[in-house]
C-alpha positions in Angstrom: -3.0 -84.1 -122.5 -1.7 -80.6 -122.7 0.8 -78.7 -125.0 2.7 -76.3 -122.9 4.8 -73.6 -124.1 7.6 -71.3 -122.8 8.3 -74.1 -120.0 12.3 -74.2 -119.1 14.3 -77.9 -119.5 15.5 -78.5 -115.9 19.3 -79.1 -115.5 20.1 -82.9 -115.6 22.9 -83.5 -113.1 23.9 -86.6 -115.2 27.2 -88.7 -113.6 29.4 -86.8 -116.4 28.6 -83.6 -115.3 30.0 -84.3 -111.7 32.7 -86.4 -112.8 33.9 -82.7 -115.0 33.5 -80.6 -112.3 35.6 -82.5 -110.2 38.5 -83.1 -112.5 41.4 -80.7 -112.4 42.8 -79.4 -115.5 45.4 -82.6 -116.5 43.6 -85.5 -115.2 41.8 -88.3 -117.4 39.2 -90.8 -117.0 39.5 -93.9 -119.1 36.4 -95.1 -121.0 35.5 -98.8 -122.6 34.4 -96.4 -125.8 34.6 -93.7 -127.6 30.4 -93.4 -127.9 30.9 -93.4 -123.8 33.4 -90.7 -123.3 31.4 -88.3 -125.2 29.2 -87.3 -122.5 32.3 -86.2 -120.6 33.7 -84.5 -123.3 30.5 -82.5 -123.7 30.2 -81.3 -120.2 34.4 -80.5 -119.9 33.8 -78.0 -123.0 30.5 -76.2 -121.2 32.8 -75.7 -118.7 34.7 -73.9 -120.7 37.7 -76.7 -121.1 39.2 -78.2 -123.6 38.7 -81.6 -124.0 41.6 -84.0 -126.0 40.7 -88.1 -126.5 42.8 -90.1 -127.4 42.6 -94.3 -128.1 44.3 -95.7 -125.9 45.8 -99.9 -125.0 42.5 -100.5 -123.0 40.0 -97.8 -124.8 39.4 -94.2 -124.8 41.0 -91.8 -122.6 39.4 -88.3 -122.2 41.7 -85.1 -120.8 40.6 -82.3 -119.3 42.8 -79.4 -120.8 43.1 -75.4 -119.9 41.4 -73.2 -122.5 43.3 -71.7 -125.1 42.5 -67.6 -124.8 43.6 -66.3 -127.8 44.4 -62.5 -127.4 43.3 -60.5 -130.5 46.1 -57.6 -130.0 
């Protein structure tokens, strides 16, 4: 076995990731869990999104939101 160094972590295209970058800002995808929409609240916000959950009758609902810019006039 060998210890390499200075070797970059390849990009997982995981199903969240492609379910983000499809959504437009407003929709919502429903989860059984909390512990399951996580993943898609993760790769909203490295998108740059805001992402609001909420409990909902059947689970957990995640939002994809527009960024807030906050102008620092």
């Amino acid at each position: 076995m060998k210890i390499e160094k200075d070797i970059p972590l390849a990009d997982f295209p995981g199903p969240n990731k492609n379910v983000a970058a499809k959504m437009e800002v407003g929709d919502s995808v429903l989860f059984h869990s909390q512990t399951l929409a996580q993943g898609l609240r993760i790769q909203i916000k490295k998108q740059g999104f805001r992402a609001v959950g909420r409990t909902v009758e059947n689970g957990f609902r995640i939002w994809k939101v527009a960024s807030i810019r906050v102008s620092h006039e």
